[in-house]
DSSP file (Angstrom, degrees, kcal/mol; ACC not computed):
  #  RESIDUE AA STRUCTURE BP1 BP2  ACC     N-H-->O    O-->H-N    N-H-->O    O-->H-N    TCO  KAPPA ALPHA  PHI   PSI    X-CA   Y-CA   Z-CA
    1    1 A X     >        0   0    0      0, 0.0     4,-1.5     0, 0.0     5,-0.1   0.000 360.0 360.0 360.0 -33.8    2.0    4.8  -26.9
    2    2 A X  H  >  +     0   0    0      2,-0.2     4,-2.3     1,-0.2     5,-0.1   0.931 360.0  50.6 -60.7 -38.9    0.4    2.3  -24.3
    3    3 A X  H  > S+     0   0    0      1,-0.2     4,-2.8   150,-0.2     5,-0.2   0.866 108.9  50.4 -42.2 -52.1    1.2    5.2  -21.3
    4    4 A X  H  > S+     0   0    0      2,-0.2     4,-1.8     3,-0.2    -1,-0.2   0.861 115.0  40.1 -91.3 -29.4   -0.4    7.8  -23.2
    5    5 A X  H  X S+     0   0    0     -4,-1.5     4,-5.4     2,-0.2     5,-0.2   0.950 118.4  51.7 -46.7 -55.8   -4.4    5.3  -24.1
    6    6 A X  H  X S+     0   0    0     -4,-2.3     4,-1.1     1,-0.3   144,-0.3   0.781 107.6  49.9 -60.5 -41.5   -4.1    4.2  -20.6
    7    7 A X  H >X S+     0   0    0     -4,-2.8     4,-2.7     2,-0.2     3,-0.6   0.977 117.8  37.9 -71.2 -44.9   -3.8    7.9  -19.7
    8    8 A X  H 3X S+     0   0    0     -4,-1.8     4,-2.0     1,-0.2     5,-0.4   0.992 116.5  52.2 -49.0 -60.6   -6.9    8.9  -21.8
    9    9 A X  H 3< S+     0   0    0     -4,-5.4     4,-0.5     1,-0.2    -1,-0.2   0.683 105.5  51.2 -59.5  -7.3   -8.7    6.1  -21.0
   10   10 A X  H <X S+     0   0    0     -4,-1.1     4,-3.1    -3,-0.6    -1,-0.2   0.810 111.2  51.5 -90.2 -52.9   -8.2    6.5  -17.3
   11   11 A X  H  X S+     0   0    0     -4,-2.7     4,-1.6    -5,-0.2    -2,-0.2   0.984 115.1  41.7 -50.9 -75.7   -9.6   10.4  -17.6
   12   12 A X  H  X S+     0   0    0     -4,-2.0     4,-1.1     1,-0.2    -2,-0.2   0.661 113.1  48.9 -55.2 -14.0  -12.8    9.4  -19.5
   13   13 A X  H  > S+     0   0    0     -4,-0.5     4,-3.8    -5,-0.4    -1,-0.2   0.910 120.3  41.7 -75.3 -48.3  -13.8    6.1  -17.4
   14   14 A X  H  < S+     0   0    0     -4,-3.1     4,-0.3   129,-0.2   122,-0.2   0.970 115.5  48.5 -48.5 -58.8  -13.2    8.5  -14.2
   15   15 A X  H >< S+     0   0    0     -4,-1.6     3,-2.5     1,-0.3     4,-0.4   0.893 112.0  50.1 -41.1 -94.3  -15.1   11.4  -16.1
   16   16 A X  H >X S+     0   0    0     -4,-1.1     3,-5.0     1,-0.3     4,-0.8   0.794 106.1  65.3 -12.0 -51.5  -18.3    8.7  -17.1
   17   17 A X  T 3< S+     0   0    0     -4,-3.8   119,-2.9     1,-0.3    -1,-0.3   0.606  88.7  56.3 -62.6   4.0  -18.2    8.0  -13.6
   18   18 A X  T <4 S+     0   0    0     -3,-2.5    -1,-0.3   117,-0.3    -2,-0.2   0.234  96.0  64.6-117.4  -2.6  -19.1   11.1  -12.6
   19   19 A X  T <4 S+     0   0    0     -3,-5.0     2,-0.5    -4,-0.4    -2,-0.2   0.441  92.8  90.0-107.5  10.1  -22.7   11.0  -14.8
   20   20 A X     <  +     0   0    0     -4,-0.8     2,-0.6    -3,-0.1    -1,-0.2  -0.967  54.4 177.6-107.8 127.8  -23.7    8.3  -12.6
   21   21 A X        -     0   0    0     -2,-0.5   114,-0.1    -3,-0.1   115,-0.1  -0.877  10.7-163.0-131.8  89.9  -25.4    8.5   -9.6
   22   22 A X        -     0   0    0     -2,-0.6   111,-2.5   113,-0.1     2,-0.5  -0.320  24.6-129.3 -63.4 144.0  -26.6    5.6   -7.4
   23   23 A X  E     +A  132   0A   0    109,-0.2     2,-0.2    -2,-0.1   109,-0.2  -0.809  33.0 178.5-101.8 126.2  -29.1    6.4   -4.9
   24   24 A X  E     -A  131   0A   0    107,-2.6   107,-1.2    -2,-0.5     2,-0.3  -0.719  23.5-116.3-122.1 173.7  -27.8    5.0   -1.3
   25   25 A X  E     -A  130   0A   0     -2,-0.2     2,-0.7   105,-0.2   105,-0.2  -0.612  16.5-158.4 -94.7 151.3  -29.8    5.5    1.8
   26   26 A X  E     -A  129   0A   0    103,-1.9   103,-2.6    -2,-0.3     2,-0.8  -0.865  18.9-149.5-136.5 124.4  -29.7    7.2    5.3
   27   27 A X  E     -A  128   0A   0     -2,-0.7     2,-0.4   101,-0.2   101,-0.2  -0.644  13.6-164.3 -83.6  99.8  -31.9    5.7    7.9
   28   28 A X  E     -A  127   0A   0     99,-3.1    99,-1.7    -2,-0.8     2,-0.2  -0.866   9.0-176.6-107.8 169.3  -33.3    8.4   10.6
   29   29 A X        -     0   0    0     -2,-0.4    97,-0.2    97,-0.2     2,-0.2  -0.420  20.2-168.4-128.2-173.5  -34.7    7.3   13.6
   30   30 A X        -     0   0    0     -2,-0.2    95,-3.0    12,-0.0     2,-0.4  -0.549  18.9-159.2-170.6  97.5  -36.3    9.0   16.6
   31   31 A X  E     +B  124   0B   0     93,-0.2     2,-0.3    -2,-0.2    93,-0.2  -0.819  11.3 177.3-105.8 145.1  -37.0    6.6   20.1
   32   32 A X  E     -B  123   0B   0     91,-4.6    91,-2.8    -2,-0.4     2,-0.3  -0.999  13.6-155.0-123.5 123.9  -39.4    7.3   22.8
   33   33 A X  E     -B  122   0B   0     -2,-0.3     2,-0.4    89,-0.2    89,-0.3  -0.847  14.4-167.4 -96.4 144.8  -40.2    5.1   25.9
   34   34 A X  E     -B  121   0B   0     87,-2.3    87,-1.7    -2,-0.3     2,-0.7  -1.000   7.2-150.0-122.1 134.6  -43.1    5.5   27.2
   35   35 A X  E     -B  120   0B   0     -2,-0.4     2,-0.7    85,-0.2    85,-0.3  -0.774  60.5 -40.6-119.4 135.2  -44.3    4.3   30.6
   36   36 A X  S    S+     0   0    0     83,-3.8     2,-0.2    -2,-0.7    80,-0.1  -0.882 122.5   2.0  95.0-121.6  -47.8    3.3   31.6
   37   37 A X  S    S+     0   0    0     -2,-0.7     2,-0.2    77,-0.2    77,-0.2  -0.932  86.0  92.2-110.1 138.2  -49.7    6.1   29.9
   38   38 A X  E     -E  113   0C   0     75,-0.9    75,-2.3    -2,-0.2     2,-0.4  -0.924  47.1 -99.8 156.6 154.6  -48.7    9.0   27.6
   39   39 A X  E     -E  112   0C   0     -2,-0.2    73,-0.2    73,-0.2     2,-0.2  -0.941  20.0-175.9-135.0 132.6  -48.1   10.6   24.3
   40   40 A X  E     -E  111   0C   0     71,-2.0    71,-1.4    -2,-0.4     2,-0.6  -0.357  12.3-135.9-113.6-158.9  -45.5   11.4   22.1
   41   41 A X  E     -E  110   0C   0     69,-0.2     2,-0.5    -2,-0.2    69,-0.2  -0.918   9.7-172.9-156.5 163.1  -44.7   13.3   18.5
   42   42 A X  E     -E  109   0C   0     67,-2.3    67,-4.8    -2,-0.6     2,-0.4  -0.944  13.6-146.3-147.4 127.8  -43.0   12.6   16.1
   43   43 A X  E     -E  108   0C   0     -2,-0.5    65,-0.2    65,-0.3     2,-0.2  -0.765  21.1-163.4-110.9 165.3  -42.1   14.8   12.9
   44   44 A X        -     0   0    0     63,-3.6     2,-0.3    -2,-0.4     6,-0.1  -0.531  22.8 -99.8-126.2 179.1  -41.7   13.1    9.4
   45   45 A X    >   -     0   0    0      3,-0.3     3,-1.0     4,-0.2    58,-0.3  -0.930  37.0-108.1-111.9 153.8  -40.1   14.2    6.1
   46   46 A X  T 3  S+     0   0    0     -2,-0.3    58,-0.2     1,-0.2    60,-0.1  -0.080 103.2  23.1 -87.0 149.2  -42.1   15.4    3.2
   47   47 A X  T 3  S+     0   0    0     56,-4.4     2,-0.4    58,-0.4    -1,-0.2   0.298 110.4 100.4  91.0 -41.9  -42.4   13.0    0.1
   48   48 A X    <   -     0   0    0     -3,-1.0    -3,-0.3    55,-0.2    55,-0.2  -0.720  63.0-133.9 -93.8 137.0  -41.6    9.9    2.4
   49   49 A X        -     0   0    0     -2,-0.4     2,-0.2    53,-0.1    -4,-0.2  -0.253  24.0-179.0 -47.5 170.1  -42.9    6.9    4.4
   50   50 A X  B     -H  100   0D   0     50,-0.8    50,-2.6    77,-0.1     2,-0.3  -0.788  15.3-136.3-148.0 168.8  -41.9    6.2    7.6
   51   51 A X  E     -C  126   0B   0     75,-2.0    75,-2.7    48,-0.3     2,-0.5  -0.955   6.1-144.3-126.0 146.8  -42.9    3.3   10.1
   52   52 A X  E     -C  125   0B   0     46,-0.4    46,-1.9    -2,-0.3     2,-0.7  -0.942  16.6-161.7-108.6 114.6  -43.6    3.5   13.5
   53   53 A X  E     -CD 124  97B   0     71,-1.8    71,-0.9    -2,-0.5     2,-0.5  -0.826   6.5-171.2-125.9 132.1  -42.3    0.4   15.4
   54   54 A X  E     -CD 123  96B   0     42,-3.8    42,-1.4    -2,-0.7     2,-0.4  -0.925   7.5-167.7-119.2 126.2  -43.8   -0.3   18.8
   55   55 A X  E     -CD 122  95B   0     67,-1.1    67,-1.2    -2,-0.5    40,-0.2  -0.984  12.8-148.0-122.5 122.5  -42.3   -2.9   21.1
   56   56 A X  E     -C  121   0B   0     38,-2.2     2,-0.3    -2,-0.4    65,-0.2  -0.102  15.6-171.6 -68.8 151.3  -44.8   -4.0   24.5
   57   57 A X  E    S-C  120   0B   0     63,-1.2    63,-1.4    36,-0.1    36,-0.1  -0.766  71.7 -10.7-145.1 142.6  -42.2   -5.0   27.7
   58   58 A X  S    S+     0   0    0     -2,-0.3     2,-0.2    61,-0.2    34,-0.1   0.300 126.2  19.3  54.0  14.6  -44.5   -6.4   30.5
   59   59 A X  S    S-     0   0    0     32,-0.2    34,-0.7    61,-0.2     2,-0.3  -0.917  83.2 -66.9 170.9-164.3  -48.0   -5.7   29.6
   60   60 A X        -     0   0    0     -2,-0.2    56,-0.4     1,-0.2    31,-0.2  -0.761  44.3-157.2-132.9 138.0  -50.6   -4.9   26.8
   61   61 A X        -     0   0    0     29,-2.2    -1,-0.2    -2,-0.3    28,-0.2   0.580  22.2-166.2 -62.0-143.9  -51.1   -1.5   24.6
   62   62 A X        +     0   0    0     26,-0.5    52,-6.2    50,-0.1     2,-0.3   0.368  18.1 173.3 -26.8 145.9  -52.8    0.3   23.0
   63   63 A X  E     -GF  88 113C   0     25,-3.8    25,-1.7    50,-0.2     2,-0.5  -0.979  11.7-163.2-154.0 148.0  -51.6    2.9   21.0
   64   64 A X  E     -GF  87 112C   0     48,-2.1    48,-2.5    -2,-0.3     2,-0.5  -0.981   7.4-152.5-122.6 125.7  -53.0    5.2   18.6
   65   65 A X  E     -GF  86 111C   0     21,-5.1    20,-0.9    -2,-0.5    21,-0.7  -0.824  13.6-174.0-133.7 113.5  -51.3    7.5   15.8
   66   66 A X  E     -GF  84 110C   0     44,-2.1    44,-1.5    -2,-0.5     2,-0.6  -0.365  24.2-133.3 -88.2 142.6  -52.6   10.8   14.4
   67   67 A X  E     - F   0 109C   0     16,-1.1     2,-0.7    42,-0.3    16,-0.4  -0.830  22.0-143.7 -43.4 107.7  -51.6   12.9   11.9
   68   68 A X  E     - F   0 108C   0     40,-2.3    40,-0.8    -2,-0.6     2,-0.5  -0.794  14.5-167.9 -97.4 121.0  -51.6   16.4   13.1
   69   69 A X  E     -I   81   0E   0     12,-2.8    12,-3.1    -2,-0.7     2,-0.3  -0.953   4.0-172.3-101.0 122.9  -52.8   19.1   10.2
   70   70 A X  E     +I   80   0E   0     -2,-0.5    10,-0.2    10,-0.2     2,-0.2  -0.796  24.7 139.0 -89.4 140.9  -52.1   22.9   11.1
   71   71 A X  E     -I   79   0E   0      8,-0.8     8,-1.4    -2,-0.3    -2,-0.1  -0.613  50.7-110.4 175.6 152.1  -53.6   25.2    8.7
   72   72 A X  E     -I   78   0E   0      6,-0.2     2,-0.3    -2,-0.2     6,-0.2  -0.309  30.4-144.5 -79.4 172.3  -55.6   28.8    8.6
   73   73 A X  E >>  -I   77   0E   0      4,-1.6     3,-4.6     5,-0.0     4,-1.6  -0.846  42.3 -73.9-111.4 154.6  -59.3   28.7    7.5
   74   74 A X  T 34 S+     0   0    0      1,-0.3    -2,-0.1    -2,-0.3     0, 0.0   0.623 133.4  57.4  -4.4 -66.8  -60.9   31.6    5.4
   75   75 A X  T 34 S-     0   0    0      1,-0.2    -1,-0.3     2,-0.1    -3,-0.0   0.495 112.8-114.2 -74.6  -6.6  -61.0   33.6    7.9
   76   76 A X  T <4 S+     0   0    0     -3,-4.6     2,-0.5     1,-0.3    -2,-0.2   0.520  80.5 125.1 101.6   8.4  -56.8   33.7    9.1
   77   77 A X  E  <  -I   73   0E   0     -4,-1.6    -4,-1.6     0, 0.0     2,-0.4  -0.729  66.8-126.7-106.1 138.7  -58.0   32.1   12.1
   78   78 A X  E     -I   72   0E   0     -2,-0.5     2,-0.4    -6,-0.2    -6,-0.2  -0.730  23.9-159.6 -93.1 153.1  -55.3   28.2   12.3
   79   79 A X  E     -I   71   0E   0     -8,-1.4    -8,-0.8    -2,-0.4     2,-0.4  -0.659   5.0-149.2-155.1 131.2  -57.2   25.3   12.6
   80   80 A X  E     -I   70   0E   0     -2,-0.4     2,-0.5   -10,-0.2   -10,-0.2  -0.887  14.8-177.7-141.1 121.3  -55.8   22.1   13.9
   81   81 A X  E     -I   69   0E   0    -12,-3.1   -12,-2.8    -2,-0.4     2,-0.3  -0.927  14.4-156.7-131.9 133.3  -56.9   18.6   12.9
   82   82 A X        -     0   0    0     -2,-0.5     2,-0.3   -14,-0.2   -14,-0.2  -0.918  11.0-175.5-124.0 128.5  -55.9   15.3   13.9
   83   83 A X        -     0   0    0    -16,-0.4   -16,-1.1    -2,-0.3     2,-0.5  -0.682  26.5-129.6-100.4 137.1  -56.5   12.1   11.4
   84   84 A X  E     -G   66   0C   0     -2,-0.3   -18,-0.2   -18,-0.2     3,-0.1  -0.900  22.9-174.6-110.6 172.2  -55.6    8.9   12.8
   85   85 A X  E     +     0   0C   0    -20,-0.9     2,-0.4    -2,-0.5   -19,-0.2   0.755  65.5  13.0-127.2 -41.8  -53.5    6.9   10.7
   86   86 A X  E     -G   65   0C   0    -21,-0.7   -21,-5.1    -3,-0.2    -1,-0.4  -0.948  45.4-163.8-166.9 164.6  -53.5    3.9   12.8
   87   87 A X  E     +G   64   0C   0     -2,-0.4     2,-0.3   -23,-0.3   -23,-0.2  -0.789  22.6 160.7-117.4  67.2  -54.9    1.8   15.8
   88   88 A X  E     -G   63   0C   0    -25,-1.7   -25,-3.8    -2,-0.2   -26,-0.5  -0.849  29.0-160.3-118.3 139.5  -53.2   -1.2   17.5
   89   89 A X        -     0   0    0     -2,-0.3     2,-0.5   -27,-0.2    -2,-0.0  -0.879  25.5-162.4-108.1 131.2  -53.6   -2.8   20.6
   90   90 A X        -     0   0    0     -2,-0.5   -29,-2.2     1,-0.1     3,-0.1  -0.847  12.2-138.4-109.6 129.5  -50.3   -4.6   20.9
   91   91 A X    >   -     0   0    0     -2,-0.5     2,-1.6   -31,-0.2     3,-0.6   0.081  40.2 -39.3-102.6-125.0  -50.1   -7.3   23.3
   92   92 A X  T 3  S-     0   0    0      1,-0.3   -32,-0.1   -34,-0.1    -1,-0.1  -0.530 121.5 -12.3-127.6  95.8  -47.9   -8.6   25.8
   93   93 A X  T 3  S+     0   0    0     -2,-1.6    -1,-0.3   -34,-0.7     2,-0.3   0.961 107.0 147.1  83.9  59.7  -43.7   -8.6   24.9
   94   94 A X    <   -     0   0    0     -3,-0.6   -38,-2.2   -40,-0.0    -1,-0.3  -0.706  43.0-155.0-178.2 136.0  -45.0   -7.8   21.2
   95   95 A X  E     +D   55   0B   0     -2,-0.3   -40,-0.3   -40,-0.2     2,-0.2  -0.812  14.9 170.3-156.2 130.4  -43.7   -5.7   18.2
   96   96 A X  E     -D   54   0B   0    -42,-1.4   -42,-3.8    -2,-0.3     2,-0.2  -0.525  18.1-154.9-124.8 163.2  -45.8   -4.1   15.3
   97   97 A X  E     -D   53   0B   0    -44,-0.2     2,-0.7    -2,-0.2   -44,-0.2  -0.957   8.0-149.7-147.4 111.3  -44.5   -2.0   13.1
   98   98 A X        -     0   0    0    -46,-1.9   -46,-0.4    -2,-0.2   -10,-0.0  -0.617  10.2-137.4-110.8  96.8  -47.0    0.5   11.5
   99   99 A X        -     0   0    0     -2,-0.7     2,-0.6   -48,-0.2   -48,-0.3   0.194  15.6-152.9 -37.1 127.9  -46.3    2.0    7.5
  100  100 A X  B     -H   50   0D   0    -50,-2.6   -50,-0.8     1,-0.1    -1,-0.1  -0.983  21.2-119.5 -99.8 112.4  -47.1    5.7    7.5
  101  101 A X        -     0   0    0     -2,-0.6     2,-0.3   -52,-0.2    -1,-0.1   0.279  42.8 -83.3 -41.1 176.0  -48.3    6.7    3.6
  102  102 A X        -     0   0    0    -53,-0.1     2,-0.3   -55,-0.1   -53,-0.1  -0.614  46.0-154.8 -74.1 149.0  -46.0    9.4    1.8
  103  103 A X        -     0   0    0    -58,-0.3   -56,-4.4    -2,-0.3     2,-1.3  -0.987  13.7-138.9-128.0 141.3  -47.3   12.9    3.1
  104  104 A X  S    S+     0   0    0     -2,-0.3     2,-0.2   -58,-0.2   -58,-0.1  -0.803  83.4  50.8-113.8  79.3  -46.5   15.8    0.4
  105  105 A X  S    S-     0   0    0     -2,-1.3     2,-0.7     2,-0.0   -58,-0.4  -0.659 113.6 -75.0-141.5-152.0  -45.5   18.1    3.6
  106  106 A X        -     0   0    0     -2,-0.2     2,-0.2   -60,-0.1   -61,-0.1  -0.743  64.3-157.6 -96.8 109.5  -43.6   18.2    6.6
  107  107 A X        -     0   0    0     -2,-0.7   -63,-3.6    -4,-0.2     2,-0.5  -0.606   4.2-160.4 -91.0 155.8  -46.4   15.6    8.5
  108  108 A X  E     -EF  43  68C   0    -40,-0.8   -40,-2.3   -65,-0.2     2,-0.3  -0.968  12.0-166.3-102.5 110.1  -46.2   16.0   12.0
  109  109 A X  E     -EF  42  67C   0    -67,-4.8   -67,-2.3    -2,-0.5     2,-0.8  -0.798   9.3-152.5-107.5 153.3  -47.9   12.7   14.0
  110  110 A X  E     -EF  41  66C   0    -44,-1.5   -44,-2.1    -2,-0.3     2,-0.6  -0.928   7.8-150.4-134.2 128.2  -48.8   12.2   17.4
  111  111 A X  E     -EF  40  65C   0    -71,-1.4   -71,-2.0    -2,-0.8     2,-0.3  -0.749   2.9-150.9-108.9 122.8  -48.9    9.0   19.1
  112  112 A X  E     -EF  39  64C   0    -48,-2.5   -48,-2.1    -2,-0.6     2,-0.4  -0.752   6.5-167.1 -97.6 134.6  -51.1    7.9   21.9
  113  113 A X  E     +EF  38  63C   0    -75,-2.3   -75,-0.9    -2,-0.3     2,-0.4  -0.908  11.4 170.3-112.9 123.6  -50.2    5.3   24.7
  114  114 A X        +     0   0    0    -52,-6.2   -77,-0.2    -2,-0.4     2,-0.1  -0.802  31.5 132.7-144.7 115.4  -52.9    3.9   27.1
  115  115 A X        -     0   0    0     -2,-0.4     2,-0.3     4,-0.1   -54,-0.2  -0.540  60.4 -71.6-127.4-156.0  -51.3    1.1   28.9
  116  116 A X    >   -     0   0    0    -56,-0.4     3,-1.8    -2,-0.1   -80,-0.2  -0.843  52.1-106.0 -83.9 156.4  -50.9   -0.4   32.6
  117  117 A X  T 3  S+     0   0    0     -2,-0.3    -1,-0.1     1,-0.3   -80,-0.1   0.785 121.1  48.2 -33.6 -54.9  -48.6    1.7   35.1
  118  118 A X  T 3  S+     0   0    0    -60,-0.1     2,-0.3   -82,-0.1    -1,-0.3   0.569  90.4 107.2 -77.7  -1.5  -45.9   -0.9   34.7
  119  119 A X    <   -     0   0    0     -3,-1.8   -83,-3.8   -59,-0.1     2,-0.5  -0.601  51.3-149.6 -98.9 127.4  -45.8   -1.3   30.8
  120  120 A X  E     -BC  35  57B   0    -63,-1.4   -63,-1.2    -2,-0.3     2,-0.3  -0.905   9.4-167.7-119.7 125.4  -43.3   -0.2   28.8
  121  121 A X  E     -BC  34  56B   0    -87,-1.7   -87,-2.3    -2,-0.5     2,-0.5  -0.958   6.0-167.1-122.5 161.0  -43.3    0.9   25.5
  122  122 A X  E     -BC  33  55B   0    -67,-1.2   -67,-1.1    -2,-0.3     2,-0.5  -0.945   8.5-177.3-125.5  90.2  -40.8    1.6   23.0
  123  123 A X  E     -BC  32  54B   0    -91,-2.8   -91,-4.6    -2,-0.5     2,-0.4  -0.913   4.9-180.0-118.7 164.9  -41.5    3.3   20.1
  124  124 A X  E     -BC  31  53B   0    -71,-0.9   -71,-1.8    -2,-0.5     2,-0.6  -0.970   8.4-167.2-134.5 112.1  -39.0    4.1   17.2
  125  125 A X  E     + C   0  52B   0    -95,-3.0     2,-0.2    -2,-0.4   -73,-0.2  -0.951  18.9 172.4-131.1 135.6  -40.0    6.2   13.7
  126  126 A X  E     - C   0  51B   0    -75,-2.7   -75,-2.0    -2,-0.6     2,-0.3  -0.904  22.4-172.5-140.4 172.8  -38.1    5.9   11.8
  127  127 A X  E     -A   28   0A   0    -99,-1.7   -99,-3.1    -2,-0.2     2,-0.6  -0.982  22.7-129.8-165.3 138.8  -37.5    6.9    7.7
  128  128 A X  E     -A   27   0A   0     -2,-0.3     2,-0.6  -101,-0.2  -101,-0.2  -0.812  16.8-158.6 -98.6 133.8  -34.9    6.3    4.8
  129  129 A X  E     -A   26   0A   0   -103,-2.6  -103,-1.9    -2,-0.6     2,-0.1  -0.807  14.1-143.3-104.7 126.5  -33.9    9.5    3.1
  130  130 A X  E     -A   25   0A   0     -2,-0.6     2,-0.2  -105,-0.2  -105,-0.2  -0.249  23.4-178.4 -71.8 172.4  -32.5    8.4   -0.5
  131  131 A X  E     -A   24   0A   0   -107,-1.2  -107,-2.6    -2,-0.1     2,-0.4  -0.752  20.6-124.0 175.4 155.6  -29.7   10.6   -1.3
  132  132 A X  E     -A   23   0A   0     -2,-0.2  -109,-0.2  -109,-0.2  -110,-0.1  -0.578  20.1-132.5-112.2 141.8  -27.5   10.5   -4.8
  133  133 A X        -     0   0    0   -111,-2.5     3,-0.1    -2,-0.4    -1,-0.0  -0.362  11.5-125.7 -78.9 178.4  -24.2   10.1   -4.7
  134  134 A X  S    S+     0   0    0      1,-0.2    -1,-0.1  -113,-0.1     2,-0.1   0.914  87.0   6.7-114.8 -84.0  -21.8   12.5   -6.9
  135  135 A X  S    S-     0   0    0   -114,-0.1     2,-1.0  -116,-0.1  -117,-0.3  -0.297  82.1 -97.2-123.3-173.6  -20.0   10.1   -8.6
  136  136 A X     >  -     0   0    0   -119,-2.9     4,-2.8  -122,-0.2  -115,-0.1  -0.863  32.1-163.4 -77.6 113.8  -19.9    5.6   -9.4
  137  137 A X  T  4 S+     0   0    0     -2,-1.0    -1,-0.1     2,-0.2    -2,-0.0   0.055  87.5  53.1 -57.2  15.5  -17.3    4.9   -6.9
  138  138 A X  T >> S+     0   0    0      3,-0.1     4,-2.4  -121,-0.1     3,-2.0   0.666 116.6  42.2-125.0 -94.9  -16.8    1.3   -8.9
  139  139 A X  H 3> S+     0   0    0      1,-0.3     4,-1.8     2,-0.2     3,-0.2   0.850 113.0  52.0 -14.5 -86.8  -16.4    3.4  -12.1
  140  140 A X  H 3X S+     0   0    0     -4,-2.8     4,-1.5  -123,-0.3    -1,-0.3   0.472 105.6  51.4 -56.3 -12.2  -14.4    5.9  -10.6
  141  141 A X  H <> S+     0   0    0     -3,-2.0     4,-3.2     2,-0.2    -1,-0.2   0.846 109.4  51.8 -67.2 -67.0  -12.0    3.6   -9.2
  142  142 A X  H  X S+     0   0    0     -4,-2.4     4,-1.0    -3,-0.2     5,-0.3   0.935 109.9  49.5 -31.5 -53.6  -11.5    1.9  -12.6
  143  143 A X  H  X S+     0   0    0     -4,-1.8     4,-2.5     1,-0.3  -129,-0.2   0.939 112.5  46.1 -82.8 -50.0  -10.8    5.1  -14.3
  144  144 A X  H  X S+     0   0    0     -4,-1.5     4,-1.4     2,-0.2    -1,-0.3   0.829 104.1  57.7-104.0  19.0   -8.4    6.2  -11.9
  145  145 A X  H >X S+     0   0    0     -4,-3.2     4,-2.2     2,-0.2     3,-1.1   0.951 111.2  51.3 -11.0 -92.4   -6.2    2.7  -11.6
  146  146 A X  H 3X S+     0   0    0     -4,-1.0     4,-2.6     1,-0.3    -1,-0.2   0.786 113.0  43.1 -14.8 -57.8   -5.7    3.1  -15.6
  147  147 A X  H 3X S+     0   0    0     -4,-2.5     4,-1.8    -5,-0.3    -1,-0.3   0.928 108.0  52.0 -76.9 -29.4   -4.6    6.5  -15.2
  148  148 A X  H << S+     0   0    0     -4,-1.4     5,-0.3    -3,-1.1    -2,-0.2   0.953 121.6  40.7 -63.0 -54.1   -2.3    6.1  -12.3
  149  149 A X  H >X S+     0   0    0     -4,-2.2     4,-0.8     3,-0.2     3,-0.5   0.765 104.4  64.3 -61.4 -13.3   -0.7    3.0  -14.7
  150  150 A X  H >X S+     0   0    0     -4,-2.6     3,-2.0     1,-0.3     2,-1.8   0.986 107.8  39.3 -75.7 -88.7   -1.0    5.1  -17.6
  151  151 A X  H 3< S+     0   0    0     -4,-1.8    -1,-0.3     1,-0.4    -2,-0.1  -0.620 112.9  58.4 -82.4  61.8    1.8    7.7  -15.9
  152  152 A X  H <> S+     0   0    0     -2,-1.8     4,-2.3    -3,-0.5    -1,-0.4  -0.073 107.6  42.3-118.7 -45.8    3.9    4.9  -14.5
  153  153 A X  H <X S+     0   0    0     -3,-2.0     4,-2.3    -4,-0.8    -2,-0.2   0.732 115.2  48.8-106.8 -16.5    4.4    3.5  -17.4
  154  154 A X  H  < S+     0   0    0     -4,-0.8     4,-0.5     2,-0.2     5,-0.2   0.926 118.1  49.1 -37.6 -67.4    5.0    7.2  -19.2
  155  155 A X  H  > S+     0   0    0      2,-0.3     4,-0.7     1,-0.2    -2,-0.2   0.800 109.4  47.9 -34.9 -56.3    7.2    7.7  -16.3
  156  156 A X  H >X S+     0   0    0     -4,-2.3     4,-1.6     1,-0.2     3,-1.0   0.950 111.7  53.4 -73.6 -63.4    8.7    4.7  -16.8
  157  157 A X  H 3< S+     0   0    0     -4,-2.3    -2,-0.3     1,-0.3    -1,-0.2   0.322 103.4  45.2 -57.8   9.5    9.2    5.3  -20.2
  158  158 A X  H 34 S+     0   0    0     -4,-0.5    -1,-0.3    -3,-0.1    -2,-0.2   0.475 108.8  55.7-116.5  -9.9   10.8    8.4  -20.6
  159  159 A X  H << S+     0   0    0     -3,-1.0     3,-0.4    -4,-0.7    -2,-0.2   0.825 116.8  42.7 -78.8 -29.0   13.6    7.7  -17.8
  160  160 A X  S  < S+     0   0    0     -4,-1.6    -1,-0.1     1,-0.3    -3,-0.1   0.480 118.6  43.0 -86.6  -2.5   14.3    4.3  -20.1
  161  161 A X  S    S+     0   0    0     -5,-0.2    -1,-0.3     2,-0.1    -2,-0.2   0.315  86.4 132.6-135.4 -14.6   14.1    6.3  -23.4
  162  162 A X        -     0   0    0     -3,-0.4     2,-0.5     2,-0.1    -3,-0.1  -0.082  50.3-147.3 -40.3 149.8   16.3    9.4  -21.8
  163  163 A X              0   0    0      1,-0.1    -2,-0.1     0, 0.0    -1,-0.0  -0.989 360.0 360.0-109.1 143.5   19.1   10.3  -24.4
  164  164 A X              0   0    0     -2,-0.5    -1,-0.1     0, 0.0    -2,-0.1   0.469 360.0 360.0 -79.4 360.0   22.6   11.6  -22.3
C-alpha cells in the first residue's frame, strides 16, 4: 500500500512541478576595443535594458552613445535620427558603466570614441535576457525520488509476496 501512495505521490509532485516556472537569466555580451578614435554599434533587444561598460587603458575619453531611429516619413522617403542617450568623459584607467532605458523595439546604438592615439578603450554591452524554465527542477526532483521509491518498494514487494 505504501509502493502504490509513494507512486501517486511521486507522479503528482513531478506533474505540479511542471506548472512552475522560474525565470533564470542569460547574460549577452558584445566587446569592442577601440583605439585612439572611432565608433562602434551595438544592437539591443526589444523590451530590455542593457549597459554599456567602458574601461580607459592609458589615457582619457570621451565617449558618446546614440540611439539610432530608422523610419519612413509621410512621404515613403526613411529618415534616420540619432538621440544621444549618454555623454561621459572617462578618465585615465577608469570604468563607467552606462544604463540604457527599455526600448519597445529592436534599438540599434551607436557609440562614439574621441580619445588620444594611444588610448584604449574597451567597451562591453551587454543585456540579461530572462527566460522561463519548463519545469521546478527542485520540485521535479522530489516528485521523481518518491516515485523511483515508490516502484522499489512495489518491486520489492511483489518478489517477497510471490506465491510458488
Amino acid at each position: 500500500m505504501l509502493s502504490i501512495v509513494l507512486i501517486l505521490a511521486g507522479i503528482s509532485v513531478t506533474a505540479f512541478s511542471y506548472t512552475q516556472h522560474p525565470t533564470y537569466y542569460i547574460n549577452s555580451s558584445s566587446k569592442t576595443v577601440i583605439v585612439g578614435n572611432g565608433s562602434a554599434e551595438f544592437y539591443g533587444y526589444s523590451g530590455l535594458p542593457s549597459n554599456l561598460t567602458i574601461k580607459t587603458v592609458n589615457g582619457n575619453a570621451t565617449v558618446e552613445v546614440y540611439l539610432v531611429s530608422v523610419y519612413k516619413n509621410a512621404l515613403g522617403i526613411t529618415q534616420i535620427s540619432y538621440t544621444l542617450e549618454g555623454h561621459e568623459i572617462i578618465g585615465f584607467n577608469e570604468t563607467t558603466i552606462i544604463r540604457l532605458p527599455v526600448q519597445y523595439f529592436s534599438p540599434e546604438y551607436k557609440v562614439n570614441v574621441t580619445s588620444s592615439n594611444s588610448t584604449n578603450v574597451t567597451l562591453v554591452f551587454s543585456t540579461q535576457i530572462p527566460q522561463k524554465a519548463a519545469s521546478n527542477i527542485y520540485i521535479e526532483a522530489i516528485g521523481i525520488s518518491m516515485l523511483i521509491f515508490g516502484i522499489v518498494t512495489l518491486v520489492v514487494y511483489i518478489t517477497k509476496n510471490k506465491t510458488p
